[in-house]
Structures are given as C-alpha cells and as structure tokens.
N, C-alpha and C positions, 0 to 999 in steps of 0.2 A: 585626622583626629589627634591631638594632642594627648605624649601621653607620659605618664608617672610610673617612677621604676618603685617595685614595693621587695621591702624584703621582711620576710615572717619568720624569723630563726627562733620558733621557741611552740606554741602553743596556743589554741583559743582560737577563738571564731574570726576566722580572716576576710569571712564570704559580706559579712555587713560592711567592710569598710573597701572589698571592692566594686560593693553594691550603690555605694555610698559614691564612690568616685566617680562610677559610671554613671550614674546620675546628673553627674555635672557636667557631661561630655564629656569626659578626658578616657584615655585608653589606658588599663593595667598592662604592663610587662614586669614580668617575676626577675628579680634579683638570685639566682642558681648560684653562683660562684662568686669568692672575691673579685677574683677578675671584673666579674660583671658592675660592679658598683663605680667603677671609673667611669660606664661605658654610660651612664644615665646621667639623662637633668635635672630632673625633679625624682627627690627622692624621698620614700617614707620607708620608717623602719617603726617598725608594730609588733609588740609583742606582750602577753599578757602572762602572768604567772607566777612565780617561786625568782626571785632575783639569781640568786646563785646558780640555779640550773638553766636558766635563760643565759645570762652571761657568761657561766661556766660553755658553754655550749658556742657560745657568739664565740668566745675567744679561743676552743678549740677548732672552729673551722676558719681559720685565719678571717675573722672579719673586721679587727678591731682596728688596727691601722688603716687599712683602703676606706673604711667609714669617715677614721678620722683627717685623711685625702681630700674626701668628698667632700668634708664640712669645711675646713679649711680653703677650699678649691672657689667657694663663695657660690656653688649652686646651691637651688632650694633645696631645703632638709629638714622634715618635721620628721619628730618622736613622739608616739602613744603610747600611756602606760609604762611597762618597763619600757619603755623607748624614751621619754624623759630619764628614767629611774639611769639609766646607763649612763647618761651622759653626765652624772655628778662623779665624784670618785668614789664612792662606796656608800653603802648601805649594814646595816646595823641586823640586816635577813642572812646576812652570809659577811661576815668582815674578811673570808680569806679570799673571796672573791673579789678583785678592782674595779671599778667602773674604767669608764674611759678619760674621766679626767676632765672632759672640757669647760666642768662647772666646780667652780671651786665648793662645795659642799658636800655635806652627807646626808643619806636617809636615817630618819629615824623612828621607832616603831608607835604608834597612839597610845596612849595612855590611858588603857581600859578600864580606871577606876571612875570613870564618871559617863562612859559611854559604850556601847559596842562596838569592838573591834572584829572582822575588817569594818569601815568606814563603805558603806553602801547607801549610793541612792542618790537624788540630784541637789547639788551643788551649786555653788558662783565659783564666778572666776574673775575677780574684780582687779580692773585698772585703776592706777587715778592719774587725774586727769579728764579732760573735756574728750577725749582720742581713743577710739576703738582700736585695738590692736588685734589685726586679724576678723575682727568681725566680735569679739568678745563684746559683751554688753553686761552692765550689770544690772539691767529686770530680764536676762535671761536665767536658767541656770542648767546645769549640765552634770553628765552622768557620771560617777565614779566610782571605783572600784579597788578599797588597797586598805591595807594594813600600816604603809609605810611610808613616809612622805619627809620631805625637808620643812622644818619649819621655820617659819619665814622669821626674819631678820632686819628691820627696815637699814637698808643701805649697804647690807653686807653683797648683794648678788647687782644690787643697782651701781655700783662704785666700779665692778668691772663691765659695766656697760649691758648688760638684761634688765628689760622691762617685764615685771614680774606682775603677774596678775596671783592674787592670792584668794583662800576661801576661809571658810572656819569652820570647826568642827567642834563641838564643848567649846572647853576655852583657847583650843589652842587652832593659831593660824598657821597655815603651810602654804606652799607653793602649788599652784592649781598650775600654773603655767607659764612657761619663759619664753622670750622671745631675744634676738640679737642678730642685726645686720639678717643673713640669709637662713636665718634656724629659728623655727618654730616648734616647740616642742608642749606636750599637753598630759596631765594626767590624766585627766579625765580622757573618757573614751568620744570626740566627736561624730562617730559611725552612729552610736548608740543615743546622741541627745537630740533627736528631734529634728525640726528645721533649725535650734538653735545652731548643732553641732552642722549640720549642711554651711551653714552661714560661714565657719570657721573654716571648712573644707574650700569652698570657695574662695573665699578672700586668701587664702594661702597657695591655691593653687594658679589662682592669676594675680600673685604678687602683691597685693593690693591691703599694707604688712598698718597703716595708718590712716582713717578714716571720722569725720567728724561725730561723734553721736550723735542723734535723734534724740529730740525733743522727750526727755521719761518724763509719765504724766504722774508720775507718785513717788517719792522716796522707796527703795527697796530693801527688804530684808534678807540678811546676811544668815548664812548655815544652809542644814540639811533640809529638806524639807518629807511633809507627810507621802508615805509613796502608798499609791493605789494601785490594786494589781489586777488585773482580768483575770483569771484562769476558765480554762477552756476543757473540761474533760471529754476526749477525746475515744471513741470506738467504734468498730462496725458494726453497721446495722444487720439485721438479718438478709440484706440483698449485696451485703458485703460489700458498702462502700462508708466512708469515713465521716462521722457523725460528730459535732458538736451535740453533749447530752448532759442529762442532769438526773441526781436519783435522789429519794429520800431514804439518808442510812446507807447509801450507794445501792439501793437498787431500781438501776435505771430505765425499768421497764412498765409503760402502761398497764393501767392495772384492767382496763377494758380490753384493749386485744392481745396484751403481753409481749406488743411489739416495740422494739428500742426507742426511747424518748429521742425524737430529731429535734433540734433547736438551733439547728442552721450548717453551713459547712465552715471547717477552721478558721481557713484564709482569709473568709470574709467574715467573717466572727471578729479573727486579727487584727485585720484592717480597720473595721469598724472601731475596735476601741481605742487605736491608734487615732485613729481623727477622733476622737472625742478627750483625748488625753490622758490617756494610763502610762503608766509610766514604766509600766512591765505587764509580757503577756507571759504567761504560763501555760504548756501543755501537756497535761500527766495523760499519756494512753493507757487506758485501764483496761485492754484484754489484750490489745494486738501481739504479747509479747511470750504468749505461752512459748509458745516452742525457741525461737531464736531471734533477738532483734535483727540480727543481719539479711533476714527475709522479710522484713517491716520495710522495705523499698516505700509505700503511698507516706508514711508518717515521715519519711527523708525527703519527703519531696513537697511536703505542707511546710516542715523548715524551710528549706531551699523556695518556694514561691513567697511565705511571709517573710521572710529575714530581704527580699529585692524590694518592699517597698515600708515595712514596719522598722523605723528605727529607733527603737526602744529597746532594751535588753529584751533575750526570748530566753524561756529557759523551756526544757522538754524532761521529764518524769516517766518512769514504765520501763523498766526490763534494764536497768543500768547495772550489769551483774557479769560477772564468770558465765559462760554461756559452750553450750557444746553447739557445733555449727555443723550438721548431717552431711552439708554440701564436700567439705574437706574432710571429716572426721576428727577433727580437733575440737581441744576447747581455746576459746577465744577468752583471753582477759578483759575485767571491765573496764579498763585504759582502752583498748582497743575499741569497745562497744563506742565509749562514752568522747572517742575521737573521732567515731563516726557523724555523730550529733553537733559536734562541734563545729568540724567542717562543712556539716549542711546547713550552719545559721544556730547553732543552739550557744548560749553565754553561758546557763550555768546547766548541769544536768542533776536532777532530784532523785535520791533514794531515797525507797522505801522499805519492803522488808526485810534486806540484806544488813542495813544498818540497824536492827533490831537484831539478827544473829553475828552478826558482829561485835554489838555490844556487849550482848551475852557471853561471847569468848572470849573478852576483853575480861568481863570480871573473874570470869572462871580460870584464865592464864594468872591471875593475882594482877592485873590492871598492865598485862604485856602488850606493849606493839609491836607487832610481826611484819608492819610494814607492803603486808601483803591484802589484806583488804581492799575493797572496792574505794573508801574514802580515802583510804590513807595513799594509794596508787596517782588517783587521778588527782588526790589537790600537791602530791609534791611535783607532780609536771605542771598545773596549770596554774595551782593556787587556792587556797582553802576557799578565797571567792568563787570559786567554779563551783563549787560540791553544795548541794544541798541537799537536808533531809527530812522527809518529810514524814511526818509524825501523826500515826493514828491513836490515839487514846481514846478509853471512855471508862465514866466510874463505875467505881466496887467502891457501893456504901458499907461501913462499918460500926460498929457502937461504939468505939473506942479506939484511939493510937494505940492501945496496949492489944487490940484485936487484929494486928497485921505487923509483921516487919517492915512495910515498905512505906515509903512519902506519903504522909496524911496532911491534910487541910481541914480546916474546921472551916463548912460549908453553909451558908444563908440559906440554901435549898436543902431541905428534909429528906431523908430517902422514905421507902417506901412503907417501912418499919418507923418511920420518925427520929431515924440514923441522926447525929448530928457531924457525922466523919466522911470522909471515902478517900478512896485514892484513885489512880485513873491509869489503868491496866495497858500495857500496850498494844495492841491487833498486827497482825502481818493477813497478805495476799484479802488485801481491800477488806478487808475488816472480818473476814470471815472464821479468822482463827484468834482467839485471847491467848497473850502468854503473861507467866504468871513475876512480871515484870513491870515495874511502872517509869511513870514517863520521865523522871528526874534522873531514876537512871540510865535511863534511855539517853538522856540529852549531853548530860555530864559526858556518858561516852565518847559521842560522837564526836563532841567538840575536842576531847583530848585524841582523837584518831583522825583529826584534820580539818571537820567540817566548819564551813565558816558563813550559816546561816540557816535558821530551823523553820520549818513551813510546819506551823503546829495546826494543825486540823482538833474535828472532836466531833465523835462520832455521835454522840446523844445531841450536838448540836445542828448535825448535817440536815439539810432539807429544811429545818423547820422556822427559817427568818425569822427567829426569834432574839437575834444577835448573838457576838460572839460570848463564849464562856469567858468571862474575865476573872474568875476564881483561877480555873488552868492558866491561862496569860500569866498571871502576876506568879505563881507558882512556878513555872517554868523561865520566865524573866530573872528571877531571882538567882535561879541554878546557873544559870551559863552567861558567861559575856560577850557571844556571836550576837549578831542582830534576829528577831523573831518575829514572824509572821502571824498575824491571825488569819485565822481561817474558820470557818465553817457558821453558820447562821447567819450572817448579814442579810438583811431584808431591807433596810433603807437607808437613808446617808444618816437619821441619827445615829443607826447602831457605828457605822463609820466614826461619828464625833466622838458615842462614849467613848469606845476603845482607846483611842488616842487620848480623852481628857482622862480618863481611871486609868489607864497603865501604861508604861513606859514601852509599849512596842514597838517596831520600828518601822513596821508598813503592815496593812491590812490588805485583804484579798476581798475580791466577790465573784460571785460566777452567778448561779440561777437567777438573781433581783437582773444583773446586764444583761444575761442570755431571751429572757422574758418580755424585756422592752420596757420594764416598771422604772428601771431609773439606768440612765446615762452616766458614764463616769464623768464626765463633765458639768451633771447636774451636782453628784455626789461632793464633786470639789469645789465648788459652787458655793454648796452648803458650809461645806470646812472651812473657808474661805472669810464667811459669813459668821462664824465661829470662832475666828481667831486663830486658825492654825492657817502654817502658811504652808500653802501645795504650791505645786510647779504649773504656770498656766500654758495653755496650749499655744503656740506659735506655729504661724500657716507658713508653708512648707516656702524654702526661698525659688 
C-alpha cells in the first residue's frame, strides 16, 4: 500500500483527512520528528488555526528547514489551511511571526465592512484556462475556513512560476490555491469538500498535477454560496442508547408514553444527509454531558464512525466547558474537553451556556479579557473558526424601549397585551433557566472573546415549522460581524428561501422537517436553486 507521510504540528481535526487519504488507498505514516520529514515521499503538512501559534510552534520544534529540504528536494508536498498560509512569508495575524518564504507574498485580513469575517462555507477555486490543475474544477466548489488570505494579484505569483486558482469573497479575490512543479498547496480544506475535495486528494496523490476539463454544461457562478446545515440533537433514550431526537420548546418527549422521541441513529442520520447534500452536519448532545464529557465515550465514537465516511465539516455541541473528571480528581479545561472532539472528527465545537456566564463576566470585569474562558482558550490554539456559540433567546414583550434597559426591536407581532416592543432574553441549560440579559449582549461578547460564528436558535420559535424569527436574525446580524446561523422553525424550503432573500445570514439550519422525511436537503436546494440563490450541488463520491 502506498503511503503519505502527514505532519499535523498545530491543531484541529486531523482524523477527516486521514480518513480522507485512506479512502483512496494510500497508507498514513505520522511525521514525529524533523528528522522524519527527509525520510518521506509524499508529503502533507495540515494545520488549522491561529497563524502565529501554528508557526510559532512549527518553528520552535525545528521544522522549518527539513520542510523546506523536502520542497526543494522535488517530492510531492501539499499544504492545508495554514499549510498554504506557511508557505508565503508572513501574515498580517502575527507580523512577528515569519512564514517560510517559499511564496513571495503576504496574508492579509478580509475586510469586514461588507461581509462576515471569518470567511466560512463553500467556495471555488478557479483556474483559467481549458486545464484542471489537481483535479480543481470550476462547477465545483469547496470548503473554507479563514479570516486571512493573500489577495490575488493577476501575475504577481504567476511570473514566479504558480498556477494560482483563485475565489472571491464580497469584492475582494484571494488565493484559494497554488500550485508549482512538486507543491500543491490549498486553502480550503479538501478532507472537508465532498467528492469534490476527494477528487483533489487524488489527483495529487497519483501525481496527476494537469488534466483536460470536462465538458461544464452551464456557465458557473463565482463566491460563497448558501450553506444548509443538518443538525442532529443527539441523546439517550430511556434504554440508554443514543437517539437522534426532536422536541417542541426542547421537550423531547412523547406526550403519550413520555418516552424519548427516536428519529433515527446519528450516523445514519449523518450519512443520510451527507448523500443528500448538506453541507454541514451538527451535533448538539443535549443531556449526555451532566456529569463529565470525558465519560461521554458513545458521542466520541458517533464522531469517529461519521467523520470515516461524511466529508463535510462536523461540528459537536454539549458539555464544552471546565469539567471535574471523578476518574483523576482534577478538573480538566475546556481546551482539553474540546480536543477531545476534535481529535474524534469534530471541525468546530459549540457553546452554550458557558458563553452566556462568560459574557456576563465580561461586562461585569468593565469589558476584561482574562484569556481564560472556554472561547477565548480554544480559538487562540485552533482559531475563532473553531468556536461556536450557540444562542438560546426568547421574547420579553414590553410597552416601550423606555420600559427595559436592554436591546429592544419594534416587532410586527403583538404580544399578548398588544406590546408593540420586546427584547429576547437569553436561556442557559436548554432553555430551562432566563437570565436577565439579552441576546445582543450576548453576541457582542462572544465575538470580542474570540468566537467566530453564532448558531442563533429561538425558543418561541423551536418545534413549531413556522419559519425562522427573522425579527431576531436581522437584529442580531446587525450587532456582530462573525457569520450567523438560523435556527429554529424551518418547516419547509420556503422558510429556507425567505431567510436568505430578508436577511443577510450566512447559512440556515433544519433538523425536525429532515429528521421526519417531509423534505430532503437536496429537495430544499433544489428549491434555492429554483429561487435564485446559488448552493453548492452534490457531486458523487470519486
């Protein structure tokens, strides 16, 4: 068996792109020591995260010369992620940090006044020219994940000899991906894109660097496109085995025998809407996690069987927190929980009630970062892309902005009194507790404490497929310039459509309408599709 030397110096989900490899036949062998990097052919170097602590890191364990040995040396060499980001000479995330020089350019950071920054979700990676390079296509498109990218230049990276495949994001183009004699290198994540990114895995790993295109039956469109998410709530049932479920209001229990709503098992839940086209799966465990994630073994191991055949981002939600572990008698940090997850298949990991008492201590220190929170921990090792929060609100109608201190909206729906006001209170431990805090402050925080994408839920909205609250969306959209999630009410691909034509969100969610078998995600994009918004379409596995 043929195999590829991989070296992971830094953070993030390592298990998809050896899942990814092994897929195509080829054998992993781990890159341990400088030494070892002479000793490979085929080499990937992968890393996802914070630039400066990645290569801060790379260049304290002497890897930066033997690497740049090995690219020089003329064997294969592709970079992922920061694994391109390295190879230019610095980045605009850490200027005291150097890259490796082999690309004459710099990273530089998006330009959040016309879009969310990080930059999430799928992509092109466009050549020109009649000539696939690697396998790149442009009616494909592919996953990405960054705050920071080189912006493209025409002829500035072409003149020393890189064939640059580029995307766009707003108005502005960057580099998706280089190429030159024996080095492949990608921003975007190919573990994570589908059969597209298989496609690039392959062609790179049997050499195969120029290939003629295929016949595209349509002109294609350039940018991000609309991301549709699965989410899976995830818990045991009363015989104690792990249930895909759904509640209304989150209470997920039959109202005839009081026994836990079943609606399928994870993995084949996962898989399911992986072949149908999502583009991300979600799974928030909403009990498993009382006592200690690190006794949560079945949910490590739902990561670990979906992340071998689901190649789409996974993210995993429930218990990402400071944790006392009975087995040692320590307490374990949420870094350590939330590299538990990672290393089992998880891409991003989602907080929830932790980053509401966070918040809270944020405003109550006068707007201090202690550096020590759960967000702020895990996005300076992995990357604010990593962290997500997930957000319960529901309204407190009022008579008047002059009747509350907190973020009011003047509302189309009436409250119950004939309110023309409210605001939308935040909940911790699945909705069961209100604190007297709302959702803008909630959001503002998080984002200045690292997080770099909001899963907004809305509790009056949960269960009832009545679509999403697009009062909250746009109110919450406004406050923060992370990318924002809908969530909660989706019933059918309209509510899909308004979302996206009323507010500027940056991906919508559905769970109960896909758990139920009322509509496919591949019908839902269909519809979009049909509508005028451009989704990412499914491509059969290579």
């Amino acid at each position: 068996m043929p195999t590829v030397h991989l070296l992971d110096y830094a953070a993030g989900n390592i298990r998809s792109l050896v899942n990814a490899i092994e897929k195509l036949g080829w054998e992993v062998a781990w890159i341990e020591s400088p030494e070892d990097v002479g000793k490979a052919e085929v080499s990937h170097h992968r890393d996802a995260g914070h630039f400066g602590h990645c290569l801060g890191q790379f260049r304290d364990a002497g890897y930066v010369e033997p690497v740049k040995r090995f690219i020089e040396s003329g064997k294969p060499f592709m970079g992922i992620c920061v694994g391109i980001q390295a190879l230019f000479e610095g980045s605009a995330e850490n200027t005291s940090v150097p890259g490796l020089g082999v690309i004459r350019s710099r990273l530089e950071r998006f330009n959040d006044s016309e879009k969310s920054v990080p930059h999430i979700g799928w992509n092109s990676a466009n050549v020109s020219g009649n000539q696939s390079i690697y396998g790149l296509r442009p009616d494909s498109k592919y996953y990405y994940v960054h705050s920071y990218a080189v912006p493209y230049r025409k002829g500035q990276l072409e003149n020393d000899g890189w064939t640059v495949a580029t995307a766009r994001y707003g108005s502005e183009e960057f580099v998706g991906a280089v190429a030159r004699d024996n080095v492949l290198a990608t921003q975007f994540h190919p573990e994570k894109s589908g059969a597209a990114g298989q496609r690039v895995l392959k062609a790179f790993l049997n050499g195969q660097m120029r290939q003629p295109l295929p016949q595209l039956p349509s002109p294609t469109q350039e940018g991000l496109t609309r991301r549709i998410i699965a989410c899976l709530d995830v818990r045991t049932n009363d015989q104690g085995d792990l249930v895909v479920t759904k509640g209304d209001q989150y209470d997920v229990r039959e109202k005839d025998n009081n026994a836990v709503r079943n609606l399928g098992k994870p993995v084949e839940k996962a898989q399911q809407y992986y072949e149908q086209g999502a583009d991300e799966v979600t799974f928030l465990n909403i009990t498993s996690f009382r006592d200690t994630p690190l006794k949560d073994l079945p949910m490590l191991e739902v990561l670990r069987q979906a992340s071998a055949t689901v190649f789409v981002p996974l993210t995993i939600g429930g218990g990402i927190r400071d944790t006392h572990d009975p087995a040692t008698n320590r307490t374990v940090p949420a870094l350590e929980v939330a590299t538990l997850y990672f290393k089992s298949g998880a891409d991003k990991v989602s907080i929830g009630s932790d980053a509401v008492t966070a918040a809270e201590q944020y405003y109550a220190s006068n707007k201090t970062l202690t550096g020590k929170t759960a967000i702020e921990t895990i996005s300076e090792a992995y990357g604010a892309q990593a962290v997500v929060v997930s957000v319960d609100p529901k309204r407190v109608y009022v008579a008047s902005p002059e009747a509350t201190s907190h973020h009011t909206i003047s509302t189309a729906y009436r409250g119950p009194k004939g309110e023309k006001y409210c605001w939308y209170a935040c909940t911790i431990r699945g909705g069961r507790e209100t604190r007297d805090f709302d959702v803008v402050q909630l959001v503002t925080a998080v984002e200045a404490l690292g997080a770099g994408e909001i899963l907004l839920n809305c509790i009056d909205k949960d269960g009832t497929n009545s679509g999403f609250d697009l009062e909250l969306i746009r109110s919450v959209k406004a406050a923060v310039k992370i990318p924002v999630i809908a969530s909660s009410g989706a019933g059918n691909a309209d509510h899909f459509a308004e979302v996206f034509q009323q507010t500027n969100v940056d991906a919508a969610l559905g769970a109960g309408m896909f758990h139920r078998g009322e509509w496919t995600v591949k019908q839902v994009k269909e519809h979009l599709q049909h509508q005028g918004s451009m989704v990412r379409r499914f491509e059969e596995d290579v």
